[in-house]
Backbone as CSV, one residue per row, in Angstrom:
resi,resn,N_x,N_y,N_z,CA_x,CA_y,CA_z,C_x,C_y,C_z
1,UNK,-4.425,-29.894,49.027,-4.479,-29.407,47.664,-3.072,-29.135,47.141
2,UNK,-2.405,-27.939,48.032,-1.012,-27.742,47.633,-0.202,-29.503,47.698
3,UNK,-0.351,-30.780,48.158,0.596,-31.353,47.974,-0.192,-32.216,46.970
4,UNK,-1.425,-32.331,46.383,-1.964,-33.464,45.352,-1.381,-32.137,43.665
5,UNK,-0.519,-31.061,44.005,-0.222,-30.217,42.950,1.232,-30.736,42.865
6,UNK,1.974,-30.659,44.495,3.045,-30.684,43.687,3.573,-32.433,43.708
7,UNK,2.459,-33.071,43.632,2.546,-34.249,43.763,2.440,-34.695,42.240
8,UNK,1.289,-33.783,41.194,1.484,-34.008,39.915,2.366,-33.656,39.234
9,UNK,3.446,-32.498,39.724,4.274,-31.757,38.966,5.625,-32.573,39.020
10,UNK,5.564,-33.419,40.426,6.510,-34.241,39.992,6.375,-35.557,39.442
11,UNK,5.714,-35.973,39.261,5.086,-36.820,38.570,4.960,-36.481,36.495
12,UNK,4.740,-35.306,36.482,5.158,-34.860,35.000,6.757,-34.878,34.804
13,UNK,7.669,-34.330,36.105,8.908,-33.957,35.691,9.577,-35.739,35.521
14,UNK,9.312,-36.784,36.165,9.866,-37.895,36.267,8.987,-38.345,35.173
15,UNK,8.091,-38.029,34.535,7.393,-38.558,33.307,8.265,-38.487,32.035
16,UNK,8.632,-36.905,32.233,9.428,-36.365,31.062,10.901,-37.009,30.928
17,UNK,11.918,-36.898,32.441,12.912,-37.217,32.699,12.829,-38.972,31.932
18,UNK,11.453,-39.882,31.892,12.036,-41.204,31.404,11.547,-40.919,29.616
19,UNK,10.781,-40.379,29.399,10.446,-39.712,28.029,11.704,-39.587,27.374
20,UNK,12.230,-38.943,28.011,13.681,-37.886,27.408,14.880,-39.129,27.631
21,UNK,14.960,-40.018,28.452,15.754,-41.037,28.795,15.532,-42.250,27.639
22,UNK,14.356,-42.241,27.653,13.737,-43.301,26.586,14.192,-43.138,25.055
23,UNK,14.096,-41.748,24.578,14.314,-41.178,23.130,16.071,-41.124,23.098
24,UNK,16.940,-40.918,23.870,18.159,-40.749,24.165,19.145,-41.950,23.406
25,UNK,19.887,-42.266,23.031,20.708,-43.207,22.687,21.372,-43.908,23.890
26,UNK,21.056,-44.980,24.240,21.854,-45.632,25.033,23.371,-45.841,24.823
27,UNK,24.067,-45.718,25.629,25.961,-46.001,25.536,26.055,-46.567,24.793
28,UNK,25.444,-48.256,25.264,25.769,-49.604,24.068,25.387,-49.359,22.516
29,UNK,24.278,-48.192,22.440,23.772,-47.655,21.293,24.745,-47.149,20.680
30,UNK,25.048,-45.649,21.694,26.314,-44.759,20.760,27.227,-45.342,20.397
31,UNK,27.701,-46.752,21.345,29.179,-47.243,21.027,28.818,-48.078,19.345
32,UNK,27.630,-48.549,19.325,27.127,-49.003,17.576,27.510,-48.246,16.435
33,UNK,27.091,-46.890,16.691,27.287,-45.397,15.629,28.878,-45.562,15.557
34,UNK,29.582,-45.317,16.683,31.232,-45.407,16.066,31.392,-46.633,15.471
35,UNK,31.407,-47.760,16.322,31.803,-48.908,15.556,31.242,-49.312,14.351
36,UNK,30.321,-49.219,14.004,29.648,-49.008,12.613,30.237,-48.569,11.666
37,UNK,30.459,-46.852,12.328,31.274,-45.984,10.941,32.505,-46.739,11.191
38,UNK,32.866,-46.856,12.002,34.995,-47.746,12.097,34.364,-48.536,11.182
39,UNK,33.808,-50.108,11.145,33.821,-50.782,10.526,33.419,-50.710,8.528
40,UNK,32.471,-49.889,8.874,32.220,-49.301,7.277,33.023,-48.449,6.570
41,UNK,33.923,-47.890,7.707,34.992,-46.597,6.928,33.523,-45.793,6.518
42,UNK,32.738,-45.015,7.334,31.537,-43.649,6.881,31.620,-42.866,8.456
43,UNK,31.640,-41.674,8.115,31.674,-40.765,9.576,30.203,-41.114,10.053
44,UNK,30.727,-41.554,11.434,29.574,-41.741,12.471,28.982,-40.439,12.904
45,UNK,29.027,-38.847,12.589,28.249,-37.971,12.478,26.952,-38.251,11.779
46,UNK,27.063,-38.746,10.373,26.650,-38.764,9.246,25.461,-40.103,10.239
47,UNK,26.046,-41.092,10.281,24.869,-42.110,10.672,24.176,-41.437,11.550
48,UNK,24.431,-40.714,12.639,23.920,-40.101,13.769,22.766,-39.004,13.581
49,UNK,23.094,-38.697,12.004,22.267,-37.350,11.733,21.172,-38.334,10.930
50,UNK,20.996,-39.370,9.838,20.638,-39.799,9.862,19.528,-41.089,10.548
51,UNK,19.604,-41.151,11.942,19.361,-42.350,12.542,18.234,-40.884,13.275
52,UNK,18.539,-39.479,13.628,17.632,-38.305,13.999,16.745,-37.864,12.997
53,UNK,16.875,-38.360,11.964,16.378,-38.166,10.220,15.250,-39.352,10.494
54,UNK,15.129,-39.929,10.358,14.715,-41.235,10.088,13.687,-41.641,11.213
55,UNK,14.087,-41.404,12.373,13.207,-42.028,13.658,13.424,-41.440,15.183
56,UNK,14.390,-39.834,14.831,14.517,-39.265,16.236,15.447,-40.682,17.068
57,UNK,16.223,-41.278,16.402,16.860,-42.382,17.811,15.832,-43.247,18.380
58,UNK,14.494,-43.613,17.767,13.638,-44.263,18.295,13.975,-46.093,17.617
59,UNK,14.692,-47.015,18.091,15.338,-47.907,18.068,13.891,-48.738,17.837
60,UNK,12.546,-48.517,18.211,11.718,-49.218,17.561,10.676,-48.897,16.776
61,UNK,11.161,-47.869,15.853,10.160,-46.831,15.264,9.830,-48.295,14.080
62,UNK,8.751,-47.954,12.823,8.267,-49.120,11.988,7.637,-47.871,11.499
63,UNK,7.599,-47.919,10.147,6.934,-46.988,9.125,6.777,-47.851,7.718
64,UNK,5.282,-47.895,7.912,4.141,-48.233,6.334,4.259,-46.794,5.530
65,UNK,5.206,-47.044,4.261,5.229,-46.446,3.272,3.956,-46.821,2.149
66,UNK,4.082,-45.776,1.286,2.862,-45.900,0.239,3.163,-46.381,-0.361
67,UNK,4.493,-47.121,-0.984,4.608,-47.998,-2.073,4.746,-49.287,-2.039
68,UNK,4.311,-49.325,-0.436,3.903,-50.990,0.334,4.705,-51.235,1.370
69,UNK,6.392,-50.682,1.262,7.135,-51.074,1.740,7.541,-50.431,3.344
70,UNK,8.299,-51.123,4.292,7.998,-50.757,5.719,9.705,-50.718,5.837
71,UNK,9.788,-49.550,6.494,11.051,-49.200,7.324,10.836,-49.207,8.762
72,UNK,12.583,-50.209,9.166,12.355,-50.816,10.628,13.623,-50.117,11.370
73,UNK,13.240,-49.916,12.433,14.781,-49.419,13.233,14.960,-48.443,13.297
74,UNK,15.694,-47.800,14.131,16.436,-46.337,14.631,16.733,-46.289,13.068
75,UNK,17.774,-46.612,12.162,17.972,-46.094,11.302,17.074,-46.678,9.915
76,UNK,15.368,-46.820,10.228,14.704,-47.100,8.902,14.924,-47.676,7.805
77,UNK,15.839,-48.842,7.606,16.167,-50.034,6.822,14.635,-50.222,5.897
78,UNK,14.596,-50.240,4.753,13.565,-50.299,4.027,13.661,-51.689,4.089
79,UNK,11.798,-52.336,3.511,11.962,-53.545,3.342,12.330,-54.032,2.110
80,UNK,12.383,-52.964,1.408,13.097,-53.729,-0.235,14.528,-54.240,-0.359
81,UNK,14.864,-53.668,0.967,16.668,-54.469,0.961,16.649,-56.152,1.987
82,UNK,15.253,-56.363,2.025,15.469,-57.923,3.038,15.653,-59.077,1.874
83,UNK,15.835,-59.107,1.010,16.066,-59.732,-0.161,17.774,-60.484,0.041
84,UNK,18.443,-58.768,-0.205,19.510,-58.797,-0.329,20.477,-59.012,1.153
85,UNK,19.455,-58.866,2.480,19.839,-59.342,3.632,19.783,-60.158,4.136
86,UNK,18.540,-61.102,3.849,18.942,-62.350,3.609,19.628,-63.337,3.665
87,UNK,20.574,-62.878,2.664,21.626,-63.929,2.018,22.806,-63.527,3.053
88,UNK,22.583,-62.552,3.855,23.435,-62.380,4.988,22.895,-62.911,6.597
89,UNK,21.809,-63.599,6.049,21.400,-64.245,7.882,20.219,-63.485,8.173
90,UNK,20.217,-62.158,7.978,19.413,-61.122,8.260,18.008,-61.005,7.846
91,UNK,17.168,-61.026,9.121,15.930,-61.402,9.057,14.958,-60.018,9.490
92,UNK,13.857,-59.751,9.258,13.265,-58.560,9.447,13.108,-58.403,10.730
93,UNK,13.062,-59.388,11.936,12.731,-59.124,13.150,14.355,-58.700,13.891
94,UNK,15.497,-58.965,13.043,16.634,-58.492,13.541,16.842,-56.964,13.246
95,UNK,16.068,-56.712,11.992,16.247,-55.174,11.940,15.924,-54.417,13.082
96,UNK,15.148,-54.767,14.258,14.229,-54.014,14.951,15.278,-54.078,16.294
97,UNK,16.780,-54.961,16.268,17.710,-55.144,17.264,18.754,-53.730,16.474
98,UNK,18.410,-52.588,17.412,19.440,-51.263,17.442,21.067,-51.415,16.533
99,UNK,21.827,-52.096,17.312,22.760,-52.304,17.206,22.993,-52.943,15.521
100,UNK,22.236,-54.154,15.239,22.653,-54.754,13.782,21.860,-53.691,12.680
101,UNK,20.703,-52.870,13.609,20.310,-51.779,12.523,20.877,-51.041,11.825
102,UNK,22.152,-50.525,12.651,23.149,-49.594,12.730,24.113,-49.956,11.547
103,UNK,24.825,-51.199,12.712,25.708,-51.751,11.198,24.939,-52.025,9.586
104,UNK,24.086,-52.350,9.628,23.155,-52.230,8.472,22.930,-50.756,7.463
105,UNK,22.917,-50.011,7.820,22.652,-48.983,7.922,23.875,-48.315,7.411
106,UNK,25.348,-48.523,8.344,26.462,-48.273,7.522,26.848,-48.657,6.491
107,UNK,26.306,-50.021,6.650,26.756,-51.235,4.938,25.913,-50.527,4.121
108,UNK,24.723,-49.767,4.357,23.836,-49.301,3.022,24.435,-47.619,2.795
109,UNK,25.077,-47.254,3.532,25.805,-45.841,3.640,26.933,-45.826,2.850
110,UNK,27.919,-47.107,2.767,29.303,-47.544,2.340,28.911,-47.973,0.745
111,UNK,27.717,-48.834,0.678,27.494,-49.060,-0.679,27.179,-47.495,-1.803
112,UNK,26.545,-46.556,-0.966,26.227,-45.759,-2.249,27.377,-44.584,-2.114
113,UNK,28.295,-44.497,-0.777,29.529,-44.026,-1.062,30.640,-44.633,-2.462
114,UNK,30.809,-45.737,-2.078,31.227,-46.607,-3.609,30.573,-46.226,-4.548
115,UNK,29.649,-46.242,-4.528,28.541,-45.600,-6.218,28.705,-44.107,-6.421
116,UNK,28.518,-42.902,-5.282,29.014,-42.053,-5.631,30.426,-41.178,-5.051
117,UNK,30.951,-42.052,-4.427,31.949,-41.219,-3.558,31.507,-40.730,-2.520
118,UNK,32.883,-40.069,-1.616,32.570,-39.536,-0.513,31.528,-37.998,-0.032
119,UNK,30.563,-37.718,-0.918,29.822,-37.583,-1.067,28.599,-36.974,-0.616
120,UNK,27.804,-35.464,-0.658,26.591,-35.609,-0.390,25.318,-36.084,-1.252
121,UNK,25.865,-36.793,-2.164,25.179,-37.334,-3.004,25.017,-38.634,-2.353
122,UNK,25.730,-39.324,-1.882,26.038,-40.879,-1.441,24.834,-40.488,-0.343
123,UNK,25.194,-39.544,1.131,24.235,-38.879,2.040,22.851,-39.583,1.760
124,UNK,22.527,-38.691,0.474,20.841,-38.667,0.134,20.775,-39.581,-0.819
125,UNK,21.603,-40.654,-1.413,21.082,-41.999,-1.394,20.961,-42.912,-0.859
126,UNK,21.319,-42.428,0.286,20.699,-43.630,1.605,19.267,-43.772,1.665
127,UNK,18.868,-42.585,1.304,17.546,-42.479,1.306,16.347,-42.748,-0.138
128,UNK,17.080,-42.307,-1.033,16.394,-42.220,-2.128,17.650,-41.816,-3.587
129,UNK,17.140,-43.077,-4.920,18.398,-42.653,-5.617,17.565,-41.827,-7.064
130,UNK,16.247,-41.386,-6.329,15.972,-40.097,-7.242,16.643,-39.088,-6.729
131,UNK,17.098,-38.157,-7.866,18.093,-37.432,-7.585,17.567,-36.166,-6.795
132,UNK,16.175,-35.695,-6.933,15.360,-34.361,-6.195,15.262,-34.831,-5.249
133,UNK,14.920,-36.004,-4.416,14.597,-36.370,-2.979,16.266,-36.486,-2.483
134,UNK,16.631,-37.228,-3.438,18.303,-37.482,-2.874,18.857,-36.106,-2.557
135,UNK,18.973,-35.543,-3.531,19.837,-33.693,-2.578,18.618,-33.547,-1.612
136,UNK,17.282,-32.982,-1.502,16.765,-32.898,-0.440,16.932,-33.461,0.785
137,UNK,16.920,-34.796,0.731,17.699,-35.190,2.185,19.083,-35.411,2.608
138,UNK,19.824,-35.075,1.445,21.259,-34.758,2.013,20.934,-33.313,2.457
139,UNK,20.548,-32.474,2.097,20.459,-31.083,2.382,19.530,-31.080,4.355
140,UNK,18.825,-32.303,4.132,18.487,-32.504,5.294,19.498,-32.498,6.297
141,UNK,19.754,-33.732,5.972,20.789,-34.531,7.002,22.372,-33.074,7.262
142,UNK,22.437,-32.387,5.968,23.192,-31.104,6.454,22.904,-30.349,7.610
143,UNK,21.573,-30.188,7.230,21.187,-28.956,7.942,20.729,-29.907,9.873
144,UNK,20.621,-30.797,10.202,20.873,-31.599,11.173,22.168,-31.421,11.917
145,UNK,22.972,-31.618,10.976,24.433,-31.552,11.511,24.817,-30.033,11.402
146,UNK,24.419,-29.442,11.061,24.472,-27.597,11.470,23.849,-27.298,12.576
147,UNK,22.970,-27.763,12.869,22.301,-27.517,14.079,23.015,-28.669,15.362
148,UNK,23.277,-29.073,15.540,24.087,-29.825,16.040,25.800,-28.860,16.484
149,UNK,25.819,-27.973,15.447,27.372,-27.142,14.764,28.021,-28.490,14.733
150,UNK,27.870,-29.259,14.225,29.305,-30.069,13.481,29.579,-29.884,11.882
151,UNK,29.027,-28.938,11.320,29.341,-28.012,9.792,29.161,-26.495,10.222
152,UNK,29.563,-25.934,9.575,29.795,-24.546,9.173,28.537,-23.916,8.246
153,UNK,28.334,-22.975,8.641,27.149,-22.595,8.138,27.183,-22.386,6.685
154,UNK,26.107,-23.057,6.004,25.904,-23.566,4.181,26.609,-22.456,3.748
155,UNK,27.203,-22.469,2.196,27.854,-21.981,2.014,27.665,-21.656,0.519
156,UNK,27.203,-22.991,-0.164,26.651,-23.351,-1.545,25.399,-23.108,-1.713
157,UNK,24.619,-22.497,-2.542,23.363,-22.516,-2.840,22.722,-23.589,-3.672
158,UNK,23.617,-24.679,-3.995,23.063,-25.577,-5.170,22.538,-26.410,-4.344
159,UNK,22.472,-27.884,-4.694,21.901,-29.089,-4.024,23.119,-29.924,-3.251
160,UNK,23.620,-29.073,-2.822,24.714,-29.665,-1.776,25.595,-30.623,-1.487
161,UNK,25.974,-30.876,-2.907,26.469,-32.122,-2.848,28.259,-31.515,-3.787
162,UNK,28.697,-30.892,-1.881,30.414,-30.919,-1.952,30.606,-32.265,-1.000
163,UNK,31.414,-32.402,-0.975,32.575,-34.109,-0.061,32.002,-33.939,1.347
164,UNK,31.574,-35.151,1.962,31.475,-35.526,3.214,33.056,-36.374,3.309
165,UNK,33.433,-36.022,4.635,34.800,-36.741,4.452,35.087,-36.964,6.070
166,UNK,36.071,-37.163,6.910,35.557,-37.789,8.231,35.246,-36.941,9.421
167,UNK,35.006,-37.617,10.458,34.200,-36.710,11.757,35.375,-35.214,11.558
168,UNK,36.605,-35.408,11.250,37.403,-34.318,11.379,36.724,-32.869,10.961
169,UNK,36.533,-33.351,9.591,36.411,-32.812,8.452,34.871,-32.252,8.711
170,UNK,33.900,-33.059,9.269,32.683,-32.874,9.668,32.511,-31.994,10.560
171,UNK,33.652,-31.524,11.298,33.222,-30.550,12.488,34.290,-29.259,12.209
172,UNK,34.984,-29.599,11.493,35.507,-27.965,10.928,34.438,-27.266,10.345
């Protein structure tokens, strides 16, 4: 009896241990998040808090939205941008490869930085360029990276949109 017990208990702990291994970012993963932000010029905090926003780091998460449209990948690439990806090679079954998610993901991070600057406005149009969902999930993706402590505890009561500016700047 005592060994069919602790025969399940380890059997839960090596359950959890690949659970927890599984949800984790792989190296070749994390090394995506920097090179991403290097290549996009966007702090790889910011993708990182986002990519935990979006799918917990789950590199094959897929979400049916109500307005038809399906987000693919650790970092939830909507399908209304396969249009415009496309014309870059980029096919929906590549969204679901981690790594080009990522860079994807920065290119859609870098575009609404250009539209609004460096930015927590830019933040929460990654997500949405209504402006109530947009501060809401920058205020998200803040409060991610507070818990994390790579920001300083809020400071502004408005909709949060002072300068994101680089990992430096992100962890003062």
């Amino acid at each position: 009896m005592r060994a069919r017990v602790v025969s399940r208990v380890h059997a839960c702990a090596v359950g959890l241990a690949i659970a927890c291994a599984a949800s984790a970012a792989t190296p070749a993963q994390a090394n995506c998040f920097d090179d991403a932000a290097a290549y996009q010029h966007v702090n790889p905090l910011i993708l990182r808090a986002i990519a935990w926003q979006e799918s917990r780091n789950q590199p094959g998460a897929t979400h049916a939205n109500a307005n038809g449209s399906t987000d693919y990948g650790v970092m939830q690439i909507n399908s209304i941008h396969l249009r415009t990806l496309s014309r870059y090679g980029i096919t929906r079954d590549e969204l679901m490869t981690p790594c080009k998610n990522i860079y994807i993901a920065a290119w859609q991070l870098r575009r609404q930085i250009v539209r609004y600057g460096n930015t927590w406005a830019a933040v929460g149009a990654y997500h949405s360029a209504t402006p109530a969902l947009r501060d809401r999930y920058a205020r998200q993706i803040a409060a991610i990276l507070r818990g994390w402590n790579m920001l300083p505890a809020r400071r502004d009561s408005g909709a949060g949109i002072e300068r994101v500016s680089d990992s430096r700047d992100a962890q003062r």
